[in-house]
C-alpha positions, 0 to 999 in steps of 0.5 A: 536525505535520501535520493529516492532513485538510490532508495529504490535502487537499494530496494529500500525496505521500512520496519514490520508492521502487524495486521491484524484482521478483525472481525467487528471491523469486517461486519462494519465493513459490510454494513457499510455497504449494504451486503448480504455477502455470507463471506463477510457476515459468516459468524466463524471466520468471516473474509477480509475485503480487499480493503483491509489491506490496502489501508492498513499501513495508513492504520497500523503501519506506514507508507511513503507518503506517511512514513512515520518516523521509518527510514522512508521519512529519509527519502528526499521527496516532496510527499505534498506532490504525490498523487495515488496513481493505483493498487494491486493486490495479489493473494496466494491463496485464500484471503485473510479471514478474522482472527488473522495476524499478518505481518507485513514489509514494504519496500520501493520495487521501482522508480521510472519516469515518463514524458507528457506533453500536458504534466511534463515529466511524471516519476512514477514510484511503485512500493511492494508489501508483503503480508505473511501469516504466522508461519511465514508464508506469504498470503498477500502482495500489494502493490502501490503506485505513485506519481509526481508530475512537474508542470510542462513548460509552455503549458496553459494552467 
């Protein structure tokens, strides 16, 4: 096993997953939510939510809280603990529309712990994605943050 502060140190980075973004899946997307928005019901190329790539290594990839079977099932944490603290996503420039085939890389960017009076010692876990077109040029940056919280001693449950 893998400590996860040496993971991160090492910038440990998983396999390539591909994305691929498709456009019956954006129409369900959008029907999903009652819109009318003409980027994603547009019959040419229709614009990918934010989404689409939030969940996508859930889907077609992994993360570390679902390795599958990548080197990150090598890092020594308890996976039962983590908590979804947030998500960033970054465009370079237009969003990916369907018909896109992106490739995408995670790696832990950084770790960093906090001291709470009420959680105790909270280790927070921030992993990068970058998502490439088929030209290599990156089109996005996700970023995913995590946190494990201990119980504070002397804390009232």
């Amino acid at each position: 096993m893998l400590k996860l502060e040496e993971a991160a140190s090492a910038k440990l980075q998983g396999p390539e997953f591909t994305v691929r973004i498709e456009h019956g899946k954006i129409r369900e997307f959008a029907t999903s939510i009652a819109s009318t928005h003409q980027a994603y019901l547009r019959s040419d190329r229709p614009v990918a939510p934010v989404y689409f790539l939030i969940t996508a290594g859930f889907f077609w990839g992994y993360t570390l809280e679902n390795p599958v079977q990548t080197v990150f099932s090598d890092v020594d944490i308890d996976r039962r603990l983590l908590l979804h603290a947030g998500e960033e996503i970054e465009f370079e420039g237009p969003p990916p529309s369907a018909g896109d085939v992106l490739t995408a890389k995670t790696h832990i960017a950084d770790v960093y712990t906090r001291d709470s009076a009420r959680s105790g010692t909270m280790t927070f876990i921030v992993t990068e994605t970058a998502y490439r077109n088929a030209d290599g040029g990156l089109v996005a940056r996700q970023r995913t943050t995590l946190v494990r919280t201990t119980e504070a001693s002397g804390h009232d449950s």
